[in-house]
C-alpha positions as CSV (number, residue, x, y, z in Angstrom):
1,X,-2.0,-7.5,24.9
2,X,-0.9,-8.5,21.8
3,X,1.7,-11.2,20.9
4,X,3.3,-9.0,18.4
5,X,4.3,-6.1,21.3
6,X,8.0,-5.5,21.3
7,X,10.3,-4.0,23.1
8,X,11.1,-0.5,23.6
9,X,14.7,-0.5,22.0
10,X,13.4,-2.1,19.5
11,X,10.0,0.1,18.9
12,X,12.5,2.9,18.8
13,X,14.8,1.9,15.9
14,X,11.7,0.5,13.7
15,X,10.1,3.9,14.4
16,X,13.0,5.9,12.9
17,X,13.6,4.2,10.5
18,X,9.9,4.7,9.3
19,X,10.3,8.0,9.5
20,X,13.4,8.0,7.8
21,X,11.6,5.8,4.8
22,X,8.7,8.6,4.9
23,X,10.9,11.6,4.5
24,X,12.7,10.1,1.6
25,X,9.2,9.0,0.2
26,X,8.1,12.4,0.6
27,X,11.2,14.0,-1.2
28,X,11.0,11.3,-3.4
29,X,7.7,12.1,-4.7
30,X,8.2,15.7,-4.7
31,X,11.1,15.6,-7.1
32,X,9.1,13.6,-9.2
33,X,5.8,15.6,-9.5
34,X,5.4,18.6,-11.1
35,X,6.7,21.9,-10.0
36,X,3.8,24.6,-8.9
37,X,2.3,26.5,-11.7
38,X,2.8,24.0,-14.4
39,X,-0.3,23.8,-16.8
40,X,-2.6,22.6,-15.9
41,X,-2.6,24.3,-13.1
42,X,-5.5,22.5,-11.5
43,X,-4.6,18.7,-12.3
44,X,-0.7,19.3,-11.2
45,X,-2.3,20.7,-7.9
46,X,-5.0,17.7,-7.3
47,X,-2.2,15.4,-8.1
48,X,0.6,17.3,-5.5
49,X,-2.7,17.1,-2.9
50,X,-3.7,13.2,-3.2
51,X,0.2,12.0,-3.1
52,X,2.2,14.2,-0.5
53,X,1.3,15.6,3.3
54,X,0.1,12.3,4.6
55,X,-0.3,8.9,4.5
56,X,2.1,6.1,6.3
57,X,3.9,5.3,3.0
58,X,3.7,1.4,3.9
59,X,3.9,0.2,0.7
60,X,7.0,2.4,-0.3
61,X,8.4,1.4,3.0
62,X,8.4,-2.2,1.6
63,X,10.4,-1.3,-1.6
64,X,12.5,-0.2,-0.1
65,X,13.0,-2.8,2.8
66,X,13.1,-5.5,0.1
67,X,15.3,-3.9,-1.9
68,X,17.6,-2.7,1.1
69,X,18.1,-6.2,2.1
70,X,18.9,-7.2,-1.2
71,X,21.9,-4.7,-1.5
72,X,20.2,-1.6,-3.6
73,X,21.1,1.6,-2.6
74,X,18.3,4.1,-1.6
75,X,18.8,6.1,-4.7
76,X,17.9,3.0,-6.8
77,X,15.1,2.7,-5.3
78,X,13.2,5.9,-4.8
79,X,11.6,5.7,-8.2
80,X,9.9,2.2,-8.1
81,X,8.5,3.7,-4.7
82,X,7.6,6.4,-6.0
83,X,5.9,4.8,-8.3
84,X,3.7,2.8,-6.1
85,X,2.7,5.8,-4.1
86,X,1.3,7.6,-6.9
87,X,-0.4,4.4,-8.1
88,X,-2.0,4.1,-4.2
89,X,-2.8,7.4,-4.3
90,X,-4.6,6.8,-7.7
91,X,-6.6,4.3,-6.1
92,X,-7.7,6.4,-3.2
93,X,-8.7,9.2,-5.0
94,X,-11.3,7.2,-7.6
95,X,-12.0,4.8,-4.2
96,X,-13.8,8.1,-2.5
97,X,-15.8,8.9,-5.3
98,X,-19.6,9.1,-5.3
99,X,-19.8,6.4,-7.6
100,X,-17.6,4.2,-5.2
101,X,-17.5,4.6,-1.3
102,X,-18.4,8.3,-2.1
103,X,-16.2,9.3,1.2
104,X,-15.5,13.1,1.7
105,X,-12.2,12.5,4.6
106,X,-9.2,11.3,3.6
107,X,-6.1,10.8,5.7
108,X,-7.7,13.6,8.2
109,X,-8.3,16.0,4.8
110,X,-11.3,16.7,2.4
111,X,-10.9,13.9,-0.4
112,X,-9.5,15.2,-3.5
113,X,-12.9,15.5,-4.9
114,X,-14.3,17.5,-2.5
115,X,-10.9,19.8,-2.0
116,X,-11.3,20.0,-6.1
117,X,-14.3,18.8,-8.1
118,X,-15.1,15.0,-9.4
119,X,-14.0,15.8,-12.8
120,X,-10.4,17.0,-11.8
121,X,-10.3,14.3,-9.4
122,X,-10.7,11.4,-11.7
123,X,-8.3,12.9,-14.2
124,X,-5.3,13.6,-11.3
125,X,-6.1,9.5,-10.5
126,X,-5.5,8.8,-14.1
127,X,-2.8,11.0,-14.5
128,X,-0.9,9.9,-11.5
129,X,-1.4,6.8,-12.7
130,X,0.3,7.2,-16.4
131,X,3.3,9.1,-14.3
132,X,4.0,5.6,-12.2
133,X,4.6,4.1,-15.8
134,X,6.7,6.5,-17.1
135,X,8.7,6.7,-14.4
136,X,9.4,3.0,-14.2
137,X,9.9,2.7,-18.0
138,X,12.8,5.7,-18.0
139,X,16.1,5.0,-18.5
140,X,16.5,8.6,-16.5
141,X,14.6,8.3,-13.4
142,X,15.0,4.1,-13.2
143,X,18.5,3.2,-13.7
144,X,18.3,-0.5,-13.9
145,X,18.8,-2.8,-16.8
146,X,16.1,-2.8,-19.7
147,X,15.1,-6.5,-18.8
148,X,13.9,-5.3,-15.2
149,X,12.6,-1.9,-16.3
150,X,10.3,-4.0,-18.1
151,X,9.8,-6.6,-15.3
152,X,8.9,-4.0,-12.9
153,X,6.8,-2.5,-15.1
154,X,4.8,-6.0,-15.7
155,X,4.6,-6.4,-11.9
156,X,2.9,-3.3,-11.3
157,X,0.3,-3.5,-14.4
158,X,-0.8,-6.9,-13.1
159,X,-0.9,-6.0,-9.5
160,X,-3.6,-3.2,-10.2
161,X,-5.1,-4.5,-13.6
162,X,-8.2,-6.9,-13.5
163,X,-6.7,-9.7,-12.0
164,X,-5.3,-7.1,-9.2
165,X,-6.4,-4.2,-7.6
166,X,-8.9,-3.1,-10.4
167,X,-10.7,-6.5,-10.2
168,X,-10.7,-6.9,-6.5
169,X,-12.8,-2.9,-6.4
170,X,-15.1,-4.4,-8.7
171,X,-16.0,-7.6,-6.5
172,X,-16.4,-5.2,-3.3
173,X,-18.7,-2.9,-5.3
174,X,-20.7,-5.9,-5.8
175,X,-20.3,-7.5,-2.7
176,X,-22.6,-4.5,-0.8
177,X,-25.0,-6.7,1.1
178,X,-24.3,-9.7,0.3
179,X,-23.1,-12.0,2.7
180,X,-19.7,-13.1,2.1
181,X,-17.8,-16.3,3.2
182,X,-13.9,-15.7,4.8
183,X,-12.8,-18.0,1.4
184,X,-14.5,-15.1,-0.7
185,X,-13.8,-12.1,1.1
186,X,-10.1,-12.9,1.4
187,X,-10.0,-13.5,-2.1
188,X,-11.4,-10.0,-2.9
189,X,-8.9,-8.7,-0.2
190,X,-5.9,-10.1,-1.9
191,X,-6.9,-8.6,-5.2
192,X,-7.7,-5.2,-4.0
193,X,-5.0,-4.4,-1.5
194,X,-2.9,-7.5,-1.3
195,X,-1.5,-7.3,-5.3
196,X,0.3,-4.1,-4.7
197,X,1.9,-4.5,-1.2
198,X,2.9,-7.5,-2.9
199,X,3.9,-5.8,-6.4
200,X,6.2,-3.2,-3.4
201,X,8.0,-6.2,-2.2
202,X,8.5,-7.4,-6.0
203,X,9.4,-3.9,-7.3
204,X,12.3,-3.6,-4.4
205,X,13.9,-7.1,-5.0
206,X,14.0,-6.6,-8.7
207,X,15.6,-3.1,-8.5
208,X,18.5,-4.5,-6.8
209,X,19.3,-6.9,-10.1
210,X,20.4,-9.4,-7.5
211,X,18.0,-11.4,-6.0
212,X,17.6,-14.8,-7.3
213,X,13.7,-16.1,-8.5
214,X,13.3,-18.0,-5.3
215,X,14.4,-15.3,-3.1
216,X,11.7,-13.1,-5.0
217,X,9.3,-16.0,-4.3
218,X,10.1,-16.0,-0.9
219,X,9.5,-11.2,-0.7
220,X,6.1,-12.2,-2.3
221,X,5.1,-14.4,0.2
222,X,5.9,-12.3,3.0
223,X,4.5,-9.8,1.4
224,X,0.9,-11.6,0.9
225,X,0.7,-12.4,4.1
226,X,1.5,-9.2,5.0
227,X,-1.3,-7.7,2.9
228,X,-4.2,-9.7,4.0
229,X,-2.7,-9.0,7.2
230,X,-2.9,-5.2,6.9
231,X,-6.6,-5.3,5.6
232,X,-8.0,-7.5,8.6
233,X,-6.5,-4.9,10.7
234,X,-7.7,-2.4,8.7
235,X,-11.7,-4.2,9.1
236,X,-10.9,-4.0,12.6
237,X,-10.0,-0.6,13.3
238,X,-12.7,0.4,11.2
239,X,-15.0,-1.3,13.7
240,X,-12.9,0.0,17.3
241,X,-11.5,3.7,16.1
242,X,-13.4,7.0,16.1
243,X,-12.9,8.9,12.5
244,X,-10.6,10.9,14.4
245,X,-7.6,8.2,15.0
246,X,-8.4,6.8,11.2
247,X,-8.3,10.0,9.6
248,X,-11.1,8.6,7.4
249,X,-14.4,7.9,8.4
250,X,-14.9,4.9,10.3
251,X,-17.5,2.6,9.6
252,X,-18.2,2.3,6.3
253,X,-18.2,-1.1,5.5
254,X,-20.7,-1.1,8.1
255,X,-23.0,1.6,6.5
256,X,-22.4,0.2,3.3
257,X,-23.2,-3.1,4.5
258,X,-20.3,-5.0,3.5
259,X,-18.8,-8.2,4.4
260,X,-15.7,-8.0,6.8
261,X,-13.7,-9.8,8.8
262,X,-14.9,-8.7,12.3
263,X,-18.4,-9.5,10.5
264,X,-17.7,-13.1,9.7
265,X,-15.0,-14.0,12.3
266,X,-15.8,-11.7,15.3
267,X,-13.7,-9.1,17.1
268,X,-10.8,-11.5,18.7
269,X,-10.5,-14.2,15.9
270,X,-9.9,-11.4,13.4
271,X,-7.4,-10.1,15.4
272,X,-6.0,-13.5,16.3
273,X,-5.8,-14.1,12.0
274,X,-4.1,-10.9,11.2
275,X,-1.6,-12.1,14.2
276,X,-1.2,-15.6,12.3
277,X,-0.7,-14.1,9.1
278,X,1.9,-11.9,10.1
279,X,3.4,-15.3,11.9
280,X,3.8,-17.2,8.4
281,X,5.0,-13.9,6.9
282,X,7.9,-13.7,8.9
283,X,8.6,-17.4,8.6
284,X,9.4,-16.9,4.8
285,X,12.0,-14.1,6.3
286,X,14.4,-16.8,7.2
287,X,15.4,-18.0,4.1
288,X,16.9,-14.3,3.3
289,X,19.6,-13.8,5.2
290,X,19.5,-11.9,8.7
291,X,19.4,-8.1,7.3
292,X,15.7,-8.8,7.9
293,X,14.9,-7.1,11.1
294,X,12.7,-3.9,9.9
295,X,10.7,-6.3,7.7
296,X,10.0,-8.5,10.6
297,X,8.8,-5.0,12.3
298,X,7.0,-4.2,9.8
299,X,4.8,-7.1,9.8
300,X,4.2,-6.9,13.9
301,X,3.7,-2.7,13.4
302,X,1.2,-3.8,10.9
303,X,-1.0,-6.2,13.3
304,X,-0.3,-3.9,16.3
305,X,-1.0,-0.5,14.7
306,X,-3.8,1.8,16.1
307,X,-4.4,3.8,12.6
């Protein structure tokens, strides 16, 4: 049994809340794509297909966690995670193409190239991508000051530009049978899916205009942990779970040949990391006050999760 089980009551009111953070996501994002028939047809459509239905909206769960607890209202905060969705949804759709993992499933769905064509695909990715910007640059849709419009927007370029989550696709494209050490391949970990969970927690604490610099210190090392955290767990459900439970095929780091954690460390040591990880994450929880206790959740739910 894991160390990170909890109790029922408390399993309950994290699991609601989760929900509640997905349905605002969802509603969220909805407002904030295009309405159906808009030209192009096609690329509004691919874009509408990649970001809403599905997906467990972690990372827009941790805006708006971080900014909750910093005071911001919901409202204020359903752009900036809106903006990370589409970004993450970006990234999926040019992840499952046949010049990267080439996967055909995602989140229990064809991949937006197959539901579409590559072509479409790659332009929906790039497109969802310019909307994230635009969105956090408005004065409409993100009514904060212009010194954190243009914070947020910094945050988010650098979490998914070379040094981020562009950088850290490249090193695992090139890592394909090669034999990584733990060093390297949590390096490549914290650039790839790391940056932006991080970049979530950032986004939230700045779009409350309240947080000091060391209490945004202190959101992005929870939230590192948190990350590196989230893809251990991820290397290890790819290894347990059938395609079925992931919604994605399972196994491709192994047909690919890629370095992992179960790989290097073994089933329970990975495990036992993730566990650690989401130990020092809550540890940096305690400087911020006690409205912390979905955010402590949501680094257990993230080691104990079974998809």
């Amino acid at each position: 049994m894991s160390n990170f089980e909890s109790d029922g009551r408390q399993s309950e009111g994290f699991e609601s809340a989760w929900k509640d953070y997905a349905r605002r996501t969802e509603d969220a994002l909805t407002e904030r794509l295009a309405d159906d028939g808009q030209v192009p047809e096609s690329l509004h459509s691919a874009m509408k297909y990649a970001c809403l239905g599905g997906g467990k909206r972690f990372r827009a769960m941790m805006v708006y966690a971080c900014g909750q607890l910093a005071g911001a209202k919901p409202e204020r905060l359903d752009t900036p995670a809106s903006a990370i969705e589409m970004v993450h949804a970006y990234s999926l759709i040019h992840d499952d193409l046949p010049a990267m993992d080439d996967d055909d499933l995602r989140r229990g769905r064809p991949t937006c190239h197959i539901k579409f064509d590559e072509a479409t695909a790659i332009l929906a990715g790039d497109a969802l991508q310019s909307r994230a910007f635009e969105l956090l640059a408005s004065a409409g849709w993100n009514p904060v000051s212009d010194n954190y419009r243009a914070q947020m927007v910094e945050a988010l370029a650098r979490a998914i530009g070379a040094q981020g989550m562009a950088g850290g696709q490249v090193i695992d494209m090139q890592s394909a049978g090669i034999n990584l050490t733990v060093e390297g391949l949590q390096g490549m970990h914290e650039m790839k899916t790391g940056a932006l969970i991080e970049a979530s927690a950032v986004l939230g604490g700045l779009a409350s205009e309240s947080l000091s610099s060391n209490s945004i210190l202190k959101l992005s090392g929870y939230a590192r942990r948190v990350g590196l955290a989230f893809q251990i767990t991820d290397d290890v459900l790819d290894y347990i779970s059938s395609s079925e439970q992931l919604g994605k095929r399972a196994g491709a780091d192994q047909r690919m040949n890629k370095s992992t954690y179960v790989s290097i460390l073994g089933l329970q040591q990975a495990r036992e990391t993730a566990e650690n990880l989401a130990s020092q994450a809550i540890e940096f929880l305690d400087a911020l006050g006690d409205n912390t206790a979905f955010l402590k959740q949501l680094a257990k739910f993230v080691v104990s999760r079974s998809y």
